[in-house]
N, C-alpha and C positions, 0 to 999 in steps of 0.2 A: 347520228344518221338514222338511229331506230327510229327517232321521235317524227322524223321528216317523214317517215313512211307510214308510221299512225296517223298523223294527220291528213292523209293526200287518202286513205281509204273513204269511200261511200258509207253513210250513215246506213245502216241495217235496216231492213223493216220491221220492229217487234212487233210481233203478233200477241207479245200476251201484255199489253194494254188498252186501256180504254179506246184508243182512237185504232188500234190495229186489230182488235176485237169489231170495230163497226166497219172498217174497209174491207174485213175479211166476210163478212155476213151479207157486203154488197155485192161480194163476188161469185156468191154461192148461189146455185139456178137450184130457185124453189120449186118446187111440185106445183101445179094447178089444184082447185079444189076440184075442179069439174072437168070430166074428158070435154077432149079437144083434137079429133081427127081419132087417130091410132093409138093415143098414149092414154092410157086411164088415168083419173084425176085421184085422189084423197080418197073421195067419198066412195068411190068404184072400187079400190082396192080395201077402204076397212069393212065394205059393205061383204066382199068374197073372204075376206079372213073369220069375218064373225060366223056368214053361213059353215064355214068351213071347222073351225073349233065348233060351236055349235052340233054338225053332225059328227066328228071324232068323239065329245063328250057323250053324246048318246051311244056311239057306237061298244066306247068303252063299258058303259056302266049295262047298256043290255050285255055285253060280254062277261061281266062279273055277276050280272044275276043268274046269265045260264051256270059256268061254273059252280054257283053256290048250288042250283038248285039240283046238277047234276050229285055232285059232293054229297047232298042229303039225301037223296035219292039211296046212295049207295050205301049208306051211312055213314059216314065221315062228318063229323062236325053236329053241332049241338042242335 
């Protein structure tokens, strides 16, 4: 009776092969490159990330020259 009830189940969908790997990729809602009404596209959001590191890494490294130069100022360090 087990056997009868193995076979009457629906085949699975594997997703970790070849063909369940490219029906899953069809199912997935890709980003635009380019805005489109309201949503920003790719190039909109890596364009605000770069400004955005960009001023952080300046922000950091003019904070580490005040430090050092306050530090030598008072004499601390070489």
């Amino acid at each position: 009776m087990a056997d009868e009830k193995k076979t009457n189940k629906p085949v699975k969908d594997h997703w970790l092969t070849i063909d369940g790997v490219k029906k899953e990729a069809k199912r997935v809602r890709w980003p635009k490159w380019k805005t489109e009404g309201n949503t920003p596209g790719i190039a909109a959001n890596t364009g605000e990330v770069l400004i955005f590191s960009g001023f952080f890494c300046a922000f950091f490294v003019l904070c580490d020259f005040i430090v050092t130069f306050l530090l030598r100022f008072i004499g601390i360090g070489a």
